[in-house]
C-alpha positions as CSV (number, residue, x, y, z in Angstrom):
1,X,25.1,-7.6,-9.4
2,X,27.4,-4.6,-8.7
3,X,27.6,-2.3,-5.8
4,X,26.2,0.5,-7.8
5,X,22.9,-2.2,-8.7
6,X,22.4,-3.1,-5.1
7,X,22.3,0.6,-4.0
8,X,19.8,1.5,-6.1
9,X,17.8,-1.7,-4.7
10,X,18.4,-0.2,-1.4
11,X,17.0,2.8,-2.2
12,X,13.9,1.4,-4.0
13,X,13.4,-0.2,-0.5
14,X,13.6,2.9,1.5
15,X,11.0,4.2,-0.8
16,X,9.0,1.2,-0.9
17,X,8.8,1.5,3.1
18,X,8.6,5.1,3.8
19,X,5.9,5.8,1.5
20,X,4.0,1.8,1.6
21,X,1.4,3.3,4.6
22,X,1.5,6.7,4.1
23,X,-1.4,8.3,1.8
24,X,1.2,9.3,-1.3
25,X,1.4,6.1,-3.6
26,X,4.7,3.6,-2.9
27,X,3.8,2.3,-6.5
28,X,3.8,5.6,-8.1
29,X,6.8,6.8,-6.1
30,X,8.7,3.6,-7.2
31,X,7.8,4.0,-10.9
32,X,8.9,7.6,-10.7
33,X,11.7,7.1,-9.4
34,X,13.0,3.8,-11.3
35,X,11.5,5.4,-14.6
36,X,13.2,8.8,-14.3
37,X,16.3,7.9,-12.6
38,X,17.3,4.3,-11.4
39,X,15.8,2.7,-14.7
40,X,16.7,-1.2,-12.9
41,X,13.7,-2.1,-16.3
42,X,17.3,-1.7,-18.3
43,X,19.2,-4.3,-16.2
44,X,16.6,-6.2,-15.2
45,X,14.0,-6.4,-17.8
46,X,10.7,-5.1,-18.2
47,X,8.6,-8.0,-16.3
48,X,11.1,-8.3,-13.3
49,X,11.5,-4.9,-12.5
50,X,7.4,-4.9,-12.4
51,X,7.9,-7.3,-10.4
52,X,10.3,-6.0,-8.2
53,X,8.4,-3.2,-7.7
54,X,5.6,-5.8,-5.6
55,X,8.1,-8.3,-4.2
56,X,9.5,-5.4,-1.9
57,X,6.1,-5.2,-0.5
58,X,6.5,-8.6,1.1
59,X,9.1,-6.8,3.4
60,X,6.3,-3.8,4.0
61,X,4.1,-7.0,4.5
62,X,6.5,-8.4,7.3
63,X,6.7,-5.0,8.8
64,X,3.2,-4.7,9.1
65,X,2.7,-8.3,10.9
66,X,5.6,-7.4,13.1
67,X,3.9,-4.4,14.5
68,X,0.0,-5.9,14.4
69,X,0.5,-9.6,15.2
70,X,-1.5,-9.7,18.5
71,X,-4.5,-8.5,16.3
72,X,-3.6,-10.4,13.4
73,X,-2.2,-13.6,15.1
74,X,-5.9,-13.0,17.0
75,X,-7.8,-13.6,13.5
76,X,-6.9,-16.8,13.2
77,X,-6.7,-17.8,16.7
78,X,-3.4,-18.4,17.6
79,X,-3.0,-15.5,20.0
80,X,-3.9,-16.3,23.6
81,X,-3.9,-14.5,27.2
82,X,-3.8,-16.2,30.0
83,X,-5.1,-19.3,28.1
84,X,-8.0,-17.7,26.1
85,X,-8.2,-16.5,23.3
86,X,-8.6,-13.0,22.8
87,X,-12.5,-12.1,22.4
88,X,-13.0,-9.3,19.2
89,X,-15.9,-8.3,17.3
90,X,-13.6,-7.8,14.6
91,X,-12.9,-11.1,12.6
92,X,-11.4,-12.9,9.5
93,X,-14.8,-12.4,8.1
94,X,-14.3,-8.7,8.4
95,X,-10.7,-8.6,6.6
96,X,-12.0,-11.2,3.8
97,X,-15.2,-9.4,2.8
98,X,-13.0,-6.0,2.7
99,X,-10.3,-7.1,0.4
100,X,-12.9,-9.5,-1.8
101,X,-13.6,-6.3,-4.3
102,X,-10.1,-5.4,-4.8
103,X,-8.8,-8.7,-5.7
104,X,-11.4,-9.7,-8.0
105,X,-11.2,-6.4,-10.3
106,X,-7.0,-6.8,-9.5
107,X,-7.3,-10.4,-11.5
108,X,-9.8,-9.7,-13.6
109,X,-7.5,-6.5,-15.4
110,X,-3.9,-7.2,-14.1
111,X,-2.5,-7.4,-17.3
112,X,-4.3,-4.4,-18.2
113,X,-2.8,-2.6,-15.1
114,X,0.7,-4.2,-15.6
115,X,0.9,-2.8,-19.7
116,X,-0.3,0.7,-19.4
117,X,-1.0,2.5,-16.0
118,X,2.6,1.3,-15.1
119,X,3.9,5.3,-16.6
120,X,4.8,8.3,-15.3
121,X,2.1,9.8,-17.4
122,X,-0.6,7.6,-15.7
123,X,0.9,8.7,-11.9
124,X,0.4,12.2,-12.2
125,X,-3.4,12.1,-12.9
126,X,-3.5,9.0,-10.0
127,X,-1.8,11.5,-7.4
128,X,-4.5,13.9,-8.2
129,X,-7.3,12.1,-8.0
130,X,-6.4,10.2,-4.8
131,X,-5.8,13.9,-3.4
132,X,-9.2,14.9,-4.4
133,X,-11.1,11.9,-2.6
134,X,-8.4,12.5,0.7
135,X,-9.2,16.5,0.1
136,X,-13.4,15.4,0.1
137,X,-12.6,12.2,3.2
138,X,-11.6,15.1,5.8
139,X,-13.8,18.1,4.5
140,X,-17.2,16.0,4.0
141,X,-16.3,13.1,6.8
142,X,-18.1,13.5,10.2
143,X,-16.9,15.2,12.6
144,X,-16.8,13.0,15.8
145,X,-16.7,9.8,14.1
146,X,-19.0,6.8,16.0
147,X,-16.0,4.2,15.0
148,X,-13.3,4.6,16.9
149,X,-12.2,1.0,17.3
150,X,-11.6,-2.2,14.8
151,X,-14.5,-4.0,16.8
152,X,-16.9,-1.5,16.1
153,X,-17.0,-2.3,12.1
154,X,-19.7,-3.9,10.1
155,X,-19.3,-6.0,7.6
156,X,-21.1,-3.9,5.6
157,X,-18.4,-1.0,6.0
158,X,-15.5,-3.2,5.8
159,X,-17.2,-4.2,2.2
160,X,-18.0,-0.7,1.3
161,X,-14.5,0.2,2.5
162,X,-13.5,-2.4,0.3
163,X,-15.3,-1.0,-2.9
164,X,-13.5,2.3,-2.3
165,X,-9.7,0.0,-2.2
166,X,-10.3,-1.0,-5.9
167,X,-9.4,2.8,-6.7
168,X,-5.8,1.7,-5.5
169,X,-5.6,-0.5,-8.3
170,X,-4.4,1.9,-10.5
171,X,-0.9,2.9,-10.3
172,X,-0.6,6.4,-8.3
173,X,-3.8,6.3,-6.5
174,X,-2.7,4.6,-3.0
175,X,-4.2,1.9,-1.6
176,X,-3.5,3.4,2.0
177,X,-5.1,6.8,0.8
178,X,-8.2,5.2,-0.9
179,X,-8.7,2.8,1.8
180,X,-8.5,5.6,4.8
181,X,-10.5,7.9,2.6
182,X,-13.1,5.0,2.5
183,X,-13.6,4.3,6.1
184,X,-13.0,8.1,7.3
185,X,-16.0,9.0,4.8
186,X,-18.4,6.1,6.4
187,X,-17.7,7.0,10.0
188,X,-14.4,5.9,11.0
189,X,-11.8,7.7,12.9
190,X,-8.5,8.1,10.9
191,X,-7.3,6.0,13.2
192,X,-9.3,3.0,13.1
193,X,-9.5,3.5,9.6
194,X,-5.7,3.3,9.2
195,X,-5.9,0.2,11.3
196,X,-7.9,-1.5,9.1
197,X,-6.1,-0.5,6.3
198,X,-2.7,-2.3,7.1
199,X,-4.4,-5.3,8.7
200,X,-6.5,-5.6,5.2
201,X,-3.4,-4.7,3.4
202,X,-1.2,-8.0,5.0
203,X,-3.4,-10.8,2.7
204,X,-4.0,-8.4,-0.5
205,X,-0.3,-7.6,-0.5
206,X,1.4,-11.3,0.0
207,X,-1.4,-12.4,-2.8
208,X,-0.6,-9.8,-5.2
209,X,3.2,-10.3,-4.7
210,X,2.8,-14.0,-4.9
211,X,1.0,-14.3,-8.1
212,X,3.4,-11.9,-9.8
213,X,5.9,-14.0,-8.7
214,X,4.3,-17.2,-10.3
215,X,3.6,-15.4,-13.7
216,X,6.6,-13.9,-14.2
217,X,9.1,-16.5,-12.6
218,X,10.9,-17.2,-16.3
219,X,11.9,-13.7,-16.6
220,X,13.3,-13.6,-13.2
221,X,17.1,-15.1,-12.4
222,X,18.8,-15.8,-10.1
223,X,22.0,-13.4,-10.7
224,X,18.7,-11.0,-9.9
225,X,18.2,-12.8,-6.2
226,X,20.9,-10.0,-4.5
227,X,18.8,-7.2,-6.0
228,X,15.7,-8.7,-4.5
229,X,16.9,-9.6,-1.3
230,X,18.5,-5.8,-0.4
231,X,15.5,-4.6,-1.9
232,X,13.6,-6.1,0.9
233,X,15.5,-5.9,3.8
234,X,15.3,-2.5,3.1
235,X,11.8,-2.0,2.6
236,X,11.2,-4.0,5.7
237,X,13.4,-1.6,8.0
238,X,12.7,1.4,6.7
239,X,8.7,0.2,7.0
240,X,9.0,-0.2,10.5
241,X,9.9,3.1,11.0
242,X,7.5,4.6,9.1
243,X,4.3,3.1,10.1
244,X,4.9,3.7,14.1
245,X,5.1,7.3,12.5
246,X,2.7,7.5,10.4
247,X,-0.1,5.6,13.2
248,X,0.7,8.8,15.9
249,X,0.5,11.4,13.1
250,X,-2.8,10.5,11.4
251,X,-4.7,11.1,14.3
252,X,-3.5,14.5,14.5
253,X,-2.8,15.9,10.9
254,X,-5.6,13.6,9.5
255,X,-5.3,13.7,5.5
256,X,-4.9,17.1,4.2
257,X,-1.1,17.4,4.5
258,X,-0.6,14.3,2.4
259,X,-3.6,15.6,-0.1
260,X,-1.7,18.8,-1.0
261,X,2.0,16.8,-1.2
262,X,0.6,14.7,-3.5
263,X,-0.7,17.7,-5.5
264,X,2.7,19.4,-5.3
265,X,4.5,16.3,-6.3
266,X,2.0,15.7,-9.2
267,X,2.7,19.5,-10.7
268,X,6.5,19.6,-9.9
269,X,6.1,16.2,-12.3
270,X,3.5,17.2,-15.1
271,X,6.0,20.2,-15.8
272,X,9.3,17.7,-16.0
273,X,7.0,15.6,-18.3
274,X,4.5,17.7,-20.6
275,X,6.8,20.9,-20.4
């Protein structure tokens, strides 16, 4: 690997992390930015540079643990205070029945997913559509919101919230944006909601990067390890920074901001592409 290589793993780990937990997409930003400029699929291969694309999440994953492990050290009871163990509504149960949907339909059509919503082409219409359901989450959501806590979820809302995550499968859409959307549209403050979003997101993420890893491990070598390990040092830093930001805007701007970038970034793109 060359200098110029490793840069541009850098800066697919700066997008990866900036844009992992915010509402935009980090999986359509990455393929629009490796597709129509870095091109690493060239170097690297198609299947590795897919698979690039989710291994950088582990360092978004790391991030995410790093800012929530009292709560999620908590789940599985190895968080204590003064000798107990912290007492929480909110459970594994709650995390495991939320992300159940989502990885079902993710192994029942990942090659599906993998072949052809990985585009540019695919992106654009994603963008839109997640900006329509983050456009209908803060316009149709309730007002004063009863949930404004992780211990006040049902199972049955982290499920239904859950239904609304398997939208993220396709390339573009979010999983942040769907999964917000979800939980701000069945009572949740955007707060809580985004809570529950990057706890939930922890599990689906390492999974999803781990089985990539395993079906596409004879593509991968290791002249490629540099590239992977910049790749997510950077997303891991750069992760960090955004999700402190991005949990005391939310709160505040709610959705509608991210809605209308998305749409702006989806026409700027149609016209590069269809014009």
């Amino acid at each position: 690997m060359d200098l110029l290589e490793l840069l541009k793993a850098l800066i697919l780990g700066f997008v990866e992390g900036m844009t992992e937990f915010a509402p935009v997409s980090s999986t359509g930003h990455l393929i629009i930015v490796d597709d129509m400029w870095l091109k690493t699929e060239e170097f690297l291969g198609k299947y590795p540079a897919i698979t690039f694309k989710i291994v950088i999440q582990l360092g978004s994953i790391l991030a995410v643990v790093v800012v929530f492990w009292k709560r999620l050290f908590s789940l599985v009871g190895l968080y204590k205070i003064d000798g107990k163990k912290i007492t929480s509504r909110f459970n594994l149960m709650h995390v495991i029945v939320g992300m159940l949907p989502a990885v079902i339909l993710g192994f029942a059509f990942k090659d599906l997913i993998d072949d052809y919503l990985f585009g540019v082409e695919t992106v654009i219409f994603a963008l839109i559509a997640g900006a329509l359901l983050m456009i209908a989450a803060d316009k149709f959501g309730p007002k004063r919101p009863k949930i404004q806590s992780l211990d006040q979820i049902t199972y049955r809302q982290a499920f239904t919230v859950g239904l609304v995550q398997c939208l993220s499968l396709w390339p573009g859409f979010s999983r942040s944006g769907a999964t917000i959307s979800g939980g701000v549209l069945f009572g949740m403050s955007h707060r809580t909601a985004a809570d529950f979003t990057f706890i939930m997101a922890v599990p689906i993420m390492a999974g999803a990067s781990l089985v990539s890893v395993m079906k596409n491990w004879e593509y991968i070598s290791m002249d490629d390890l540099s590239f992977y390990i910049v790749g997510f040092i950077s997303a891991f830093v750069f992760s960090l920074i955004s999700i402190r930001f991005f949990l005391k805007l939310i709160s505040k701007v709610k959705l509608m901001p991210f809605a209308l970038y998305r749409i702006f970034l989806a026409i700027i793109l149609a016209a590069i592409v269809f014009l």
